[in-house]
N, C-alpha and C positions, 0 to 999 in steps of 0.2 A: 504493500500500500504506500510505502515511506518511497519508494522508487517512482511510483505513479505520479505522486504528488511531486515530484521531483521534476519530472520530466517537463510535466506541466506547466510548474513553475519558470523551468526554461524557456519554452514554448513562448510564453506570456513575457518574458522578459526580454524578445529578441524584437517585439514589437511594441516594449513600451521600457525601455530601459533604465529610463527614470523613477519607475515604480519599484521600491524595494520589499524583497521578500523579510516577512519573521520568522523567528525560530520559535518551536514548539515550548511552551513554556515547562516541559515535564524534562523531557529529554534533551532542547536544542536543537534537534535538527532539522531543518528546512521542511516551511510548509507552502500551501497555494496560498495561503492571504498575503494580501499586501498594507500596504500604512495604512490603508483606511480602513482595517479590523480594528477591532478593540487587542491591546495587545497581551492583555491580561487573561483570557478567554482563550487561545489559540493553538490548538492541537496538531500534531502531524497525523494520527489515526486516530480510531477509538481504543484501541488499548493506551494511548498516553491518559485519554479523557478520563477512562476508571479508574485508575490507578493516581491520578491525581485527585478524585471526586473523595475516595477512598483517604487518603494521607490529609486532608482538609478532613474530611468529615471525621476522624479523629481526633483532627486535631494537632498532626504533628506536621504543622507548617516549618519549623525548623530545620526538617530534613533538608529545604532546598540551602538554606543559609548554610547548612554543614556541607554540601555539596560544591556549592561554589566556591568552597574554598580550597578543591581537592585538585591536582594538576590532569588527575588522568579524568577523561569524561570516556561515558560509555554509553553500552547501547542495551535495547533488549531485547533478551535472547529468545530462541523461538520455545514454542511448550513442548512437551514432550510428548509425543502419540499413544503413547503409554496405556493414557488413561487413568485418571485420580483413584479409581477403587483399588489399583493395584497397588498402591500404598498401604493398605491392609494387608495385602498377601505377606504371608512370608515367604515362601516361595522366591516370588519378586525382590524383597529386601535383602534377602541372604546377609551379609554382615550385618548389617542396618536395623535388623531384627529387634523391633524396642524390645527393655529388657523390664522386666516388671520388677517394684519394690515395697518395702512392705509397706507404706501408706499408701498403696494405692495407685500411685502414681507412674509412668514407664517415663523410659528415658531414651534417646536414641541417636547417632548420628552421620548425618545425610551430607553427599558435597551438595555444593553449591553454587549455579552456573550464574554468570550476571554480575559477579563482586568485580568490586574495580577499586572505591574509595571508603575510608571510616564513615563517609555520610550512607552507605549502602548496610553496611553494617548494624550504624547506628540505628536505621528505619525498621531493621526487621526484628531487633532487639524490643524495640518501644512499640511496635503492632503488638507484641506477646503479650507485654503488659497489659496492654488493653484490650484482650480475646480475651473470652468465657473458658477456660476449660486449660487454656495454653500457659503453663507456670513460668518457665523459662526457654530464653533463648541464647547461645554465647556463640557467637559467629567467631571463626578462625580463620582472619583475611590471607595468613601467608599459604594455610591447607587448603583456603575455600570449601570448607566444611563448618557448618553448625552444627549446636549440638540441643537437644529439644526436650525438655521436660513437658510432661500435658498428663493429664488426669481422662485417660479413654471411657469415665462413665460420662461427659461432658462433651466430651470432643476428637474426633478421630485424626490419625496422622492424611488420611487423605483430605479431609477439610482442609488442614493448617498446609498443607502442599497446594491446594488450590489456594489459598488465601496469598500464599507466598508468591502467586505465579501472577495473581493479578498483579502485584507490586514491581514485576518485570525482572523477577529469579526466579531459577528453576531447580528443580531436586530432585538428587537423584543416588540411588543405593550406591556405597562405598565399594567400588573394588577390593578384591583379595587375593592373597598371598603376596607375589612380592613386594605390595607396596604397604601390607601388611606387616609385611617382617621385617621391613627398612622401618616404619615407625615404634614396633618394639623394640627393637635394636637401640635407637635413636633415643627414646625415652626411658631405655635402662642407663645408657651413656650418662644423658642429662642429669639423671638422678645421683650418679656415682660421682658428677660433676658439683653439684649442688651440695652435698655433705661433703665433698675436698673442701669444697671452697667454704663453709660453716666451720669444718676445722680449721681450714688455713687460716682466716681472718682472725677467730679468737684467739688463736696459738699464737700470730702475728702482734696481739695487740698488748698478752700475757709476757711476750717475749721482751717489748717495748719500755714493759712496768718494770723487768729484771732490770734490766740493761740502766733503766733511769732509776732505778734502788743502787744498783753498783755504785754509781757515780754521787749520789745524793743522800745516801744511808737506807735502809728496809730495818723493820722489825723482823728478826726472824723466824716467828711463827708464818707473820706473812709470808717473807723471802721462801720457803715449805711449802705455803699453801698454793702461790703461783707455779712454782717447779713440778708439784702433785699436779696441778689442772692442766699443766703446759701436757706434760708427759701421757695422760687420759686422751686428750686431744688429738696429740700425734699419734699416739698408738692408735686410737681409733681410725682416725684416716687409712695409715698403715694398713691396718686388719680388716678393713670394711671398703672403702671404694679400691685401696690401692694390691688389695686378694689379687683382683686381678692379673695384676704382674708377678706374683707368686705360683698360682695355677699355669702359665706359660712356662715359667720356669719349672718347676717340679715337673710336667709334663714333658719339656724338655730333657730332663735328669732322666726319667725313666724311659725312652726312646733313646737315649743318646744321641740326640739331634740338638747342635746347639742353635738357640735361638734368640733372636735378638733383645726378647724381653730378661734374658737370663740373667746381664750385666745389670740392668735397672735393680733386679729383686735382689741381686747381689749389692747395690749398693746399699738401699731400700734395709735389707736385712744387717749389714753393717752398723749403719747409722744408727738403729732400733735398740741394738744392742749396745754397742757404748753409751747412747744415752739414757737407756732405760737402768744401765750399770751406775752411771753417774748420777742417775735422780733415786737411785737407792742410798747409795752410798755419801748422797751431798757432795759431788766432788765434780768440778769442769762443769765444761758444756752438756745442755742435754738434747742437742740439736733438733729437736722435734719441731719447732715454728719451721726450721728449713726443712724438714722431714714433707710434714704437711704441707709448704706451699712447693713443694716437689711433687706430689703425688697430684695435688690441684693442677699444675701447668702441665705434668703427663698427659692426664686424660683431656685437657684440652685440646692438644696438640694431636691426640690420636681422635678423638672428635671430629675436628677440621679435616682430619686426613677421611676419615670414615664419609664424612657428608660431600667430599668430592670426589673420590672413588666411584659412591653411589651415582654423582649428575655424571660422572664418564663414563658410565657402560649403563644407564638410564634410554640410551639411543636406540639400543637396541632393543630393551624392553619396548618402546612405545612402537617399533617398528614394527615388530612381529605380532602385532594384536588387530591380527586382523579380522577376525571371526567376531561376528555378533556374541556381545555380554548377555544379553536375554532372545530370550525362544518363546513363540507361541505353541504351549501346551494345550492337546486338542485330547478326546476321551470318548468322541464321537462323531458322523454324520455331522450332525445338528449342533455340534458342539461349538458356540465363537470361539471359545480358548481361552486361556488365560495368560498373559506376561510371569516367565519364570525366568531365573537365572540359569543360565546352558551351563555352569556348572553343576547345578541341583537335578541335572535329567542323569537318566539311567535308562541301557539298554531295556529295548524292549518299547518303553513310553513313542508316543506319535506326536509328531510337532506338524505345524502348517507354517508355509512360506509362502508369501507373496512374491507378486510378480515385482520383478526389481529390486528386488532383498537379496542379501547374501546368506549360503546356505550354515547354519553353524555348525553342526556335525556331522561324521560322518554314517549315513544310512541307507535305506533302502528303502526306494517309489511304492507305496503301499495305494495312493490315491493320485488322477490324475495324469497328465504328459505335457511336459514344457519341453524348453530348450535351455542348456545351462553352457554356461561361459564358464569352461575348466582354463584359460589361459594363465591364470597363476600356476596351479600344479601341473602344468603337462606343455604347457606353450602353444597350445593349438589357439590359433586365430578365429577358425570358425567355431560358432557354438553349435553344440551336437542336440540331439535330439533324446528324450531318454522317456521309456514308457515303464510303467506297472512292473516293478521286479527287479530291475537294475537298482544299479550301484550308483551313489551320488556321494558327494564328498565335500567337509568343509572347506570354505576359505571359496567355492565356487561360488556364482550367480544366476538366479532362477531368473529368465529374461523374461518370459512372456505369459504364464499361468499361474493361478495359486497350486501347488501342489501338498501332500501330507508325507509326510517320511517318519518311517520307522529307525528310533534312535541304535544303531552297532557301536558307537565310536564317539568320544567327546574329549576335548583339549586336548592333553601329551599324550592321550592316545589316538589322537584321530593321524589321519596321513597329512594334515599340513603341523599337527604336533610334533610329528617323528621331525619334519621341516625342521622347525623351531628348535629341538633340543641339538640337530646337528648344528647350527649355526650360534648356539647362547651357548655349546660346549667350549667354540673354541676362545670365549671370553675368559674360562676354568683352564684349560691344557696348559700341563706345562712345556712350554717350547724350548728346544736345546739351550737358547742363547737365557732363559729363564732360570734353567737349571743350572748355567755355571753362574748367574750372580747371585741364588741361592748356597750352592758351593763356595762363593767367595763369601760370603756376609756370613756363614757358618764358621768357616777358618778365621775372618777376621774376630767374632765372638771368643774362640780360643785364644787368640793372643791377645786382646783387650783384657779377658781374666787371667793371663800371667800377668801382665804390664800392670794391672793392679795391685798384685799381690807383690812386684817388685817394686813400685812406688810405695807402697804402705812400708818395704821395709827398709828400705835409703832413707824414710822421713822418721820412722820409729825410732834412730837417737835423739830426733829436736823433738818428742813429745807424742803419748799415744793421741794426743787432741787431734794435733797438725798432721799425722799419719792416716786417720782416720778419714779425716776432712779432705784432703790431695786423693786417696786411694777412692773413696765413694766418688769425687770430682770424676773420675777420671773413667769409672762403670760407667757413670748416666750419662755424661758428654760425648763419650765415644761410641755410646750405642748406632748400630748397623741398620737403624729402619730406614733411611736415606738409601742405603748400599741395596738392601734388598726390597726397597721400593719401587726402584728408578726404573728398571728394564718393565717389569710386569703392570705397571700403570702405564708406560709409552704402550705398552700393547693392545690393552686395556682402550684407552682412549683413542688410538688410531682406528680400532675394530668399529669401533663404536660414530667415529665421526664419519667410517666408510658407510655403515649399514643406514646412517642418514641419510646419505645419498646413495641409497637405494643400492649399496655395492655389497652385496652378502657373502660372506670370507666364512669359510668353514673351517679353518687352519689357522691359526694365529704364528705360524712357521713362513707362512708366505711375504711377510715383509723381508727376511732374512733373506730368502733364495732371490728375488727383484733386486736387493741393494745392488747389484751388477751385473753392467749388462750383458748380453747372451746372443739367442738365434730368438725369433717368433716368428713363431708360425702359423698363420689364417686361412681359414675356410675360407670361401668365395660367396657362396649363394645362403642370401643371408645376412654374412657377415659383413664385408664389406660390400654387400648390392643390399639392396632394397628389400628383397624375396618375395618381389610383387612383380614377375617375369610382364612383357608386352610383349605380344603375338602380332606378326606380321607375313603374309603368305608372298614369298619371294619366287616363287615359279609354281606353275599350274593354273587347274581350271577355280577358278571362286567358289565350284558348287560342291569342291570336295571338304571343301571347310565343314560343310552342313553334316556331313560322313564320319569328319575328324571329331568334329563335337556331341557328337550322339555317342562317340564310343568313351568319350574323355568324361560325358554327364556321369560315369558309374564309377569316377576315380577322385580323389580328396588329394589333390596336390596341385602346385601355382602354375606349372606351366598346364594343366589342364585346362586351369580356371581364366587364365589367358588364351588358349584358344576358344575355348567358350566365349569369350569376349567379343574376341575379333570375330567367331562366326556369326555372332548376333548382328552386330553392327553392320557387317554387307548382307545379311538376310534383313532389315529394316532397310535399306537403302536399294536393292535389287529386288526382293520380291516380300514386303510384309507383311503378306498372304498366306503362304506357305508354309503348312504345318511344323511341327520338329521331329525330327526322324527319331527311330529308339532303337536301342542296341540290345542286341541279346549275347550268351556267352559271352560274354565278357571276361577274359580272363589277363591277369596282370603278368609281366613278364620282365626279368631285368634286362634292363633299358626303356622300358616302353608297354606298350597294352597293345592285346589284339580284340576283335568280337567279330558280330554278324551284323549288317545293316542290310535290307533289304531283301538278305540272301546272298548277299557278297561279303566276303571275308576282307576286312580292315584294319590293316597294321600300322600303328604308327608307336615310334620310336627312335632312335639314334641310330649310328650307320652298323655299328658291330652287330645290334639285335637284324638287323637286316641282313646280315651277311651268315648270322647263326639261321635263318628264318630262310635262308638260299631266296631271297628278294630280288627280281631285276631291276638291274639298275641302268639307265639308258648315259649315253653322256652329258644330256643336259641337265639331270640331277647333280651328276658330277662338279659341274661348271656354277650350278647355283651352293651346292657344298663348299665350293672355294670361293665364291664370294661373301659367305657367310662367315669365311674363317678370317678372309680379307678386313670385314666392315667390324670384328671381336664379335659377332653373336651365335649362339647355338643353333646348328641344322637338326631341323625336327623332321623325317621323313614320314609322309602318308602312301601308304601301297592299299591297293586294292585287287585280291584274285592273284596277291605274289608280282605283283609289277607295280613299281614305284611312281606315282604319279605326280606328285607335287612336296616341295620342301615349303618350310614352315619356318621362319628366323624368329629366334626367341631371345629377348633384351631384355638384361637386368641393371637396373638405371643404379648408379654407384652411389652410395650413402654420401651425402652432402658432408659429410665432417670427416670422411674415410682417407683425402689427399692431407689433410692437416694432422693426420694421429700418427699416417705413416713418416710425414716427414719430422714431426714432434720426437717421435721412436729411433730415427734413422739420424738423427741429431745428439740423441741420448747416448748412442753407440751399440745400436740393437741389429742383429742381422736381421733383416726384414724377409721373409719370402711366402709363398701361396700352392696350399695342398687344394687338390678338389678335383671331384670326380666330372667337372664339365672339358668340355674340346681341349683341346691345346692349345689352341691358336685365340678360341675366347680367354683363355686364363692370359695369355701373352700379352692381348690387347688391354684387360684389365693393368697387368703389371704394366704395362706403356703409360698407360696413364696415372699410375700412383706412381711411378720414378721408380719401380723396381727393379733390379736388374734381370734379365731371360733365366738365367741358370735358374734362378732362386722360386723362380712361377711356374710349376709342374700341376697338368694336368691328366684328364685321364686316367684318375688315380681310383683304385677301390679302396674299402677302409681298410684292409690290410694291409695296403701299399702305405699309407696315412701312416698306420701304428708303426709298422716299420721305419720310416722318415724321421717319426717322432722320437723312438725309442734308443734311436742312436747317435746318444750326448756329449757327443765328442768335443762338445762345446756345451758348457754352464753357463747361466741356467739355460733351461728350452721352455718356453711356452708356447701353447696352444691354444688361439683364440677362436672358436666354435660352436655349433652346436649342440645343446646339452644332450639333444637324442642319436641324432644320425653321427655325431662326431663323439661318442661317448668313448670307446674307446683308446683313441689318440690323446683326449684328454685325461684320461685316466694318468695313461703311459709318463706325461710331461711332468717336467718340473712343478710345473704350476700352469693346472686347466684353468680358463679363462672361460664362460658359457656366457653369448649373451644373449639366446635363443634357446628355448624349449621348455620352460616352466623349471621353476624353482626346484621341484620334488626331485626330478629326471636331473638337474643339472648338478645339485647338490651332491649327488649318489657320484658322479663320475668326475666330477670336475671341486677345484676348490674356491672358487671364486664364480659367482655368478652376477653378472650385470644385470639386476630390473629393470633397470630403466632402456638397456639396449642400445644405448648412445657411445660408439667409440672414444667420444673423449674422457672418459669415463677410466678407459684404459690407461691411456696418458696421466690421470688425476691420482690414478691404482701406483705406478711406477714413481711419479713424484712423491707420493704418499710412502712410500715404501722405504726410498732413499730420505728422505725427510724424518723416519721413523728410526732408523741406525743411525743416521746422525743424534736424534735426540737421545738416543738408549747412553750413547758416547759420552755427549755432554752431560748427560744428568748423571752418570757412574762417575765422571772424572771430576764433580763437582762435590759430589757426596764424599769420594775417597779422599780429596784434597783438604774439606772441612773434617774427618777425622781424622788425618794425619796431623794437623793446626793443631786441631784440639787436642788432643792427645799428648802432646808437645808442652802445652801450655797449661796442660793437670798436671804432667808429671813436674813440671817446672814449680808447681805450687802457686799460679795466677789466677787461678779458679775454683771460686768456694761452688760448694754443692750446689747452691740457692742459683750460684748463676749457672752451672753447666744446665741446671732445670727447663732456664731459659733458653740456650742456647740449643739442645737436643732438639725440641721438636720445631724451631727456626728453620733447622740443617733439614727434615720431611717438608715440612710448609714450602722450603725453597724449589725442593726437588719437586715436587706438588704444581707450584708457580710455575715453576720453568715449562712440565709436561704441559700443562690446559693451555699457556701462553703461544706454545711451537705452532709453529704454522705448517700442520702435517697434510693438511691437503688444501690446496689453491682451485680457483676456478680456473679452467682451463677454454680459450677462447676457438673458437673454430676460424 
């Protein structure tokens, strides 16, 4: 309606320009009135009008005052199809599930679409207030989730959703698991953070009072009693948020795997014990204020590492959620159905799918016949046809029917699941170049705890204080999370920023094998063509096209579907009258197809199924074969009754971005060359025109000739850029398969790298990204080893009390951290 009004607006102001438009007094945005509306009054639809009618009639006219003082403005979102009664179900709510308590009351919490500013917040807070039934509301702008006290003998969760929608937010059930267990994680952290820092600050403040008794005189009951609460304090941090580094260690200890948290618990347990020795005994320092604000700047520091971690491989989660979050559940005929969560269904249950929905699980056509678009999993272009009893599968699309399906398969089990877990595994593998800076951050763990244990005893004649204090410095400064951070988040983050752009990496090894360049190797048809062949009849009668095409209507492939083209096109233009002829026998053949038209037997195919077929071939066939090798395109031979009658030039127009990737590649220092089963002379002409050189463009090739070419690496690395069906093989064989053709499922299984999106710059962006990613692995190892070796240096030195190596420990992650998210691992690449 807001676009209407828009257009309108336009319209009207191109012939009266002087006339200015107002904005809608709710939301701002452009309406049809002009200055001479009242300006107080003036709506862009009728949802601004009730929703304003609504926040007036309450009474909280301050929402817009809180509004307009907020920088971001927004819009409102559309409602959900859902249906309000589904807010009842629980089915539908799955997490969201109000949870009942004992007065009565339930509790529950919904995201929240439409949030932008505190003044959006602030309105749906203060509507609570003023509903019957509805006790509380606390909006959580940075989750965009609220959370919803109400009293259901009063008021239902589906009201207070409609209520909320008039207001121009929407609601809707919390997803779960991973972003479920990222918020438990998250909010155990916070908590462990939150009692650090309650101990650190009193310890800090206890510690303050000593320090200013020292100097100033103390009564010494008191001087006791602050040493007793300092030492409770620290020990509690110690034993309660700071366990945690104890559990790694111990854990450590019994695997014999050294780990980075082992040095920490070592110092950790150091410190504990001389001071806890000293506040028995009244004697020194009882270091526990540094104890405590050491185990509060740990967990912060592992915190920040944690919440960016999570936004680095966050890309991939949102990528691969491709399947509908809820299903309509059906129980009969007559059934409308009801909105459930497609996690809550089970084998056996019956779902209905509208026409232009995606299918969410995988099943079986129990009602019904559409046509469904399998081009994610399988890469087919055309949608097929599926009746009563067949096989459907999620992540498809139901194009033109409601149908009902029988539930077999849901999420990690369905066939676009198995997808998902191969591609979210290689964000978990550990890849070689993984495992030797795990190797090294283990060895370096080892000699951190001698170098401690030999500082603590070079300092032991100036004082067990100062022995203590240099030997703990020297554990928690030199800790290894930087060293065995660095490689596995560049991984980490580059997977993640590829699977953005649509580049799905099943190997997290593949950055390693690309850092240098090789041989690559490309399909043709497809890959660098178009694979949307043009049919053109280069010798012969026009009326054999009618022949060609009645035998090509019973085959599913592009140059078929180009000669169908072209024979359409001169039967519309010569006779558009004339029926369409139909083929019987039809049998498929390599190279080509043969059938029956008429009662005449019709071959058409390439020259070798002609010469297996013992075909005559006259000389002017001949003459049009070498003009067609002459001009780069493919000779299609038509015979009828065993004598050849007419050739058929078949073009495949070159990918517009395909001269800029080869020469991008051929620049990088990539042996460029072209496998493929079409002519020789067409593959020649192709390679004439990308700047390849003849050697390196072989055609004529079966897939075995392919696997062979590919398999022998006489040169690192080799890839193969392909497709994921017909070219599986070869890709398998390479260093590293490249698919950017054939659906996800199919390309996955043989290839480690698949292109979504199909665009060869993609390729180029793949190799930049690659090399950009061992650059970074480099820098951020040589950065981390560099600040351990410093520091290290400068505990044993005795320049670094405890309290500061604290600080300075998770700086050394945070840097390495910085440096990763900051690298520019992949560029846009311009055609």
């Amino acid at each position: 309606m807001t676009q209407s009004f828009n257009t309108e607006s336009q319209r009207r102001s191109d012939g009266a320009s002087s006339r200015k438009e107002l904005p809608c007094v709710h939301c701002g945005l452009p309406t049809p009135c002009q200055a001479d509306c009242d300006p107080r009054i003036v709506f862009c639809c009728s949802g601004c009008r009730q929703a304003y009618e609504l926040i007036h009639g309450w009474g909280l006219d301050d929402y817009y005052a809180i509004r307009d003082q907020s920088t971001v403005a927004g819009s409102v979102q559309d409602l959900s199809a859902a249906g309000w009664e589904s807010f009842d179900d629980e089915l539908f709510l799955g997490a969201s599930t109000p949870v009942a308590h004992d007065d009565g009351t339930m509790s529950t919490e919904l995201s929240v679409t439409g949030l932008h500013c505190a003044a959006c917040a602030w309105l749906i807070e203060n509507v609570a207030a003023r509903t019957d039934g509805w006790l509380l509301a606390r909006v959580k702008l940075n989750h965009h989730t609220v959370r919803l006290v109400f009293n259901p003998q009063r008021i239902k969760l589906s009201q207070i959703a409609r209520l909320i929608a008039k207001l121009g937010y929407g609601l809707a059930p919390l997803t779960s698991e991973p972003t479920d267990r990222f918020r438990s994680e998250n909010r155990a952290m916070l908590m462990q953070i939150a009692i650090a820092g309650f101990c650190a600050a009193n310890a800090m403040w206890i510690a303050v009072a000593l320090y200013a008794g020292d100097a100033s005189g103390v009564a010494p009951e008191h001087r006791i009693f602050l040493r007793i609460a300092g030492t409770v304090l620290g020990l509690a941090s110690v034993l309660f948020p700071g366990r945690t580094f104890f559990i790694s260690a111990l854990a450590s200890i019994r695997t014999r795997t050294p780990h980075m948290d082992l040095p920490v618990a070592l110092g950790l347990a150091v410190g504990s014990t001389v001071g806890l020795y000293h506040a028995i005994t009244d004697s020194g320092e009882i270091y526990f204020d540094s104890l405590a604000m050491l185990v509060f700047l740990l967990l912060i520091g592992r915190w920040i590492q944690f919440r960016r971690q999570h936004h680095a491989a966050s890309a991939v989660d949102l990528l691969l959620r491709i399947t509908p979050q809820h299903a309509r559940l059906v129980s009969g005929e007559d059934d409308e159905g009801r909105l459930v969560l497609t996690s809550g269904l089970a084998a056996g249950q019956t779902i209905r799918v509208a026409a232009g929905e995606s299918i969410p699980v995988d099943g079986i056509l129990r009602r019904g016949h559409s046509t469904i678009d399998r081009s994610l999993l399988t890469g087919e272009s055309v949608p097929v046809s599926v009746e009563v009893g067949e096989d459907v599968t999620a992540g498809t699309v139901n194009l033109s029917r409601p149908i009902e399906i029988e539930v077999t398969a849901i999420g990690k089990e369905s066939r676009i699941g198995q997808v998902m877990q191969s591609v979210e595994s290689a964000m978990q593998r550990r890849t070689p170049i993984v495992q030797l800076a795990d190797r090294i951050g283990g060895v370096f763990v080892v000699v951190v705890t001698v170098l401690a244990v030999v500082a603590f005893a070079v300092w032991l004649p100036q004082g067990l204080d100062l022995a203590t204090a240099n030997a703990t410095s020297l554990l928690i400064v030199a800790c290894p999370c930087a060293l065995a951070l660095a490689t596995p988040l560049a991984v980490a983050v580059t997977l993640g920023r590829a699977a953005k752009r649509k580049i799905l990496i099943r190997d997290g090894d593949v950055f390693a094998k690309l850092g240098k360049p090789g041989v690559a190797w490309f399909d043709k048809t497809g890959t660098l063509t178009e694979g949307r062949p043009r049919a053109e009849l280069i010798y012969g009668p026009e009326e054999i096209l009618a022949d060609a095409a009645a035998i090509e209507s019973e085959c599913r492939h592009p140059i078929a579907n180009a000669i169908i083209r072209e024979a359409s096109l001169i039967s519309q233009q010569t006779n558009p009258q004339q029926p369409s002829l139909v083929a019987t026998d039809v049998e498929v053949l390599v190279g080509g197809v043969t059938g029956m038209v008429d009662g005449r037997r019709v071959t058409i195919g390439n020259q070798p199924l002609m010469d297996r077929q013992e075909i005559e071939i006259s000389p002017p066939i001949y003459r049009a074969i070498d003009q067609c090798g002459v001009e780069g395109i493919s000779p299609i031979i038509v015979a009828v009754d065993a004598v050849a009658l007419a050739v058929i030039g078949v073009a495949d127009r070159l990918k517009s971005d395909a001269s800029a990737m080869i020469t991008a590649l051929q620049k990088q220092g990539w042996q460029v060359g072209i496998l493929s089963g079409d002519h020789r002379d067409v593959v020649q002409n192709v390679a004439r025109q990308l700047g390849i050189e003849r050697d390196s463009a072989l055609g004529d090739l079966s897939p075995e000739d392919k696997l062979a070419i590919v398999s022998d690496k006489k040169q690192h690395p080799v890839i193969m850029v392909g497709d994921g069906a017909n070219d599986a093989a070869s890709l398998a064989a390479a260093d590293v398969g490249i698919a950017v053709r054939g659906g996800a499922e199919v390309s996955l299984q043989a290839a480690c790298v698949f292109v979504a999106s199909g665009t060869l710059r993609s390729i180029v962006e793949l190799l930049h990204a690659s090399r950009a990613c061992n650059k970074l692995i480099g820098t951020a190892f040589a950065v981390s080893l560099a600040y351990n070796v410093f520091a290290v240096v400068l505990a044993i030195a005795g320049y670094i009390s405890p309290l500061i190596a604290a600080i300075l420990m998770p700086i050394s992650s945070i840097s390495v951290l910085s440096i990763t998210l900051a690298w520019p691992t992949f560029r846009a690449v311009e055609s």
